[in-house]
N, C-alpha and C positions, 0 to 999 in steps of 0.2 A: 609538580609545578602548578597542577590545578589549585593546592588548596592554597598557597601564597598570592596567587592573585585572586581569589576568594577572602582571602585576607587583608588584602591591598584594599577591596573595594570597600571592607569593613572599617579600617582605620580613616579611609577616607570619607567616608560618609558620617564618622566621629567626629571628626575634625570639623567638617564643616560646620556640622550642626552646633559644635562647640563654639567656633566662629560668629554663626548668625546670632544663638542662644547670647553669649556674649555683648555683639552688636545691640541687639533688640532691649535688652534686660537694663539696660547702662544709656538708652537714649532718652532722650526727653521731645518730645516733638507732639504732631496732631497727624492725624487722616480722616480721610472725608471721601467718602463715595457719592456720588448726589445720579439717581437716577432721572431721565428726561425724555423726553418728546418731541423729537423725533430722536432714536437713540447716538447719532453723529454728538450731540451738543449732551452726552452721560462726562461726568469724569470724575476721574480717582484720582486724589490729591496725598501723598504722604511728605511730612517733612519730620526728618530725621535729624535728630544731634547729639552726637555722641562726646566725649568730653575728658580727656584723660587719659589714663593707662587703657583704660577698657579699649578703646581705638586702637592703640598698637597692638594690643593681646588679641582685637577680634579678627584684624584683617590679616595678621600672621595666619592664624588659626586657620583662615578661609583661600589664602593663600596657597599653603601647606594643601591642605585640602584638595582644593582645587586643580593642582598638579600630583598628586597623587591619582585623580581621576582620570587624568591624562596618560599617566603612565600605568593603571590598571588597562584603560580601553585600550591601549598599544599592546598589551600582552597578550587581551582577551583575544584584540584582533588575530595577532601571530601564531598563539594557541589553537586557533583553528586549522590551520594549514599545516604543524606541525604531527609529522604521523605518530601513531602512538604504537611504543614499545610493546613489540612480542616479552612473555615472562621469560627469562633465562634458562627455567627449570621447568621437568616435566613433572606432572602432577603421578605418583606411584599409583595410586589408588586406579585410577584410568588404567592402568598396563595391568595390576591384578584381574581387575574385570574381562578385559581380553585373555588374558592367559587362561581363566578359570573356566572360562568357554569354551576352549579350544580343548583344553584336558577332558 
């Protein structure tokens, strides 16, 4: 169970990135950071616009994503609380070492 939602968190973090990568690559816009004095009156300006398919494909993408996140950190959460399985089987090698002793 651990490695699927090790997996969960991989496709999700694809996703997204696919998402923003998408968003970003496909916008046309400006940003602007302007540093000041006294730092209250600093600010960072972005204007983004995205235009087409890429809009539908990015915020799917991030979407997707983004609840995949959701449903990774639910599992990790639950994972933790759930006890982990004793093996079925005894290991023979361990019972030879005893017996070899004892002869």
């Amino acid at each position: 169970m651990k490695n699927t939602v090790g997996r969960l968190w991989i496709i999700a973090v694809a996703l997204i990135s696919g998402g923003l990568w998408t968003l970003f690559h496909y916008c046309t816009g400006t940003t602007g950071f302007n540093f000041s004095w006294p730092v209250d009156s600093s600010k960072f300006n972005m204007d983004m616009t995205v235009i087409g398919t890429a809009v539908w494909i990015g915020a799917l993408l991030l979407a997707i994503g983004l609840l995949i996140v959701a449903l990774a950190l639910a599992l990790t959460i639950v994972m933790q609380f759930v006890p982990e399985r004793a093996p079925s089987y005894e290991d023979p090698s361990a019972r030879r070492g005893i017996l070899s002793l004892t002869e």
